[in-house]
N, C-alpha and C positions, 0 to 999 in steps of 0.2 A: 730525096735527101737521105743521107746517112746519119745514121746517130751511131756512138760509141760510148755505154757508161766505163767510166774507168774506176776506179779509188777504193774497191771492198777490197777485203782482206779478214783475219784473226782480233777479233779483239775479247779483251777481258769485259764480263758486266761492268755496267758504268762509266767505258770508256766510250769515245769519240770516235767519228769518223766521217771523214769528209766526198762524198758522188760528185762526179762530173758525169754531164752528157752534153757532146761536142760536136755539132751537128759540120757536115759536110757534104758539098756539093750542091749547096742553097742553102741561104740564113734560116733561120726560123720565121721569119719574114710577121706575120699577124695572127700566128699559131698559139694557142695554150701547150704549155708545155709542162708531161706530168711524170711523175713514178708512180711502178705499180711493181710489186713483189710478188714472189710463190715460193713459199714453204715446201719441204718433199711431204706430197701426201696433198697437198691444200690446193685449192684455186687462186688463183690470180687476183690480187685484192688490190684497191687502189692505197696509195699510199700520202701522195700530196701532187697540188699542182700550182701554174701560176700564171698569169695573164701575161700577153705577150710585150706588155711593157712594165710588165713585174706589178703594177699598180693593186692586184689582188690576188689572193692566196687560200686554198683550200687545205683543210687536213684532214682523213681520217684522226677518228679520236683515240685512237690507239697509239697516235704519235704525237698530239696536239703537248704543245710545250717543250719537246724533245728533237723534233726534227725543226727546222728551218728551209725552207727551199727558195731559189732564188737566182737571178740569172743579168748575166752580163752577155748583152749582144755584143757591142763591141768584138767580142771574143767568142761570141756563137757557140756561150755554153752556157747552160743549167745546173745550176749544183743541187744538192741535199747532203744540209748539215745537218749530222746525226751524235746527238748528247745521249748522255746514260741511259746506251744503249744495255739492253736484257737479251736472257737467252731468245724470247718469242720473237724477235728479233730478226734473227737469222733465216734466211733468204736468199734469191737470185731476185736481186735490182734491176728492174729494168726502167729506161726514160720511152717516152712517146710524147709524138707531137705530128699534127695533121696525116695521123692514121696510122705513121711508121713507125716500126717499134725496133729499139735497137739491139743488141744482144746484151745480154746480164752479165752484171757484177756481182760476185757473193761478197755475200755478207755472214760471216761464222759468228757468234758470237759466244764465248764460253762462261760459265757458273761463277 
């Protein structure tokens, strides 16, 4: 399977921002599917995940209340909604799901 996150960008503290990860060339079929970040300088931290029929949801506490993660098979894709966002924030997004890891989305976010 391929995964693609798309959706980071610039944003100001406090603003929003919506991750896709769009899986191709097989569904996510009965896979957890998660995000995980790296900061320059930091290791790879988990960020959120979610059961493969969305029915449960994990969060680091660093994003609990702020992020949302969440996923429409139909459409063979995983989002992460992300609320007042902060600079510590800022990142290369990645999704994963049954081992594969797709390539990162930044995430900037400024003061």
């Amino acid at each position: 399977v391929q995964l693609q996150a798309s959706g980071g960008g610039l944003v100001q503290a406090g603003g929003s921002l919506r991750l896709s990860c769009a899986a191709s060339g097989r569904t996510f079929g009965r896979w957890f599917t998660g995000w995980f970040r790296q900061a320059p300088g930091k290791e790879r931290e988990f960020v959120a995940s979610i059961k493969w029929n969305g029915g449960s949801t994990w969060y680091a506490d660093s994003v609990k209340g702020r992020f949302t993660i969440s996923r429409d098979n139909a459409k063979n894709t995983v989002y992460l909604h992300m609320n007042n966002l902060q600079p510590e924030d800022t990142a290369v997004y990645y999704c994963t799901t049954g081992g594969h890891w797709g390539k990162g989305t930044q995430v900037t976010v400024s003061s």
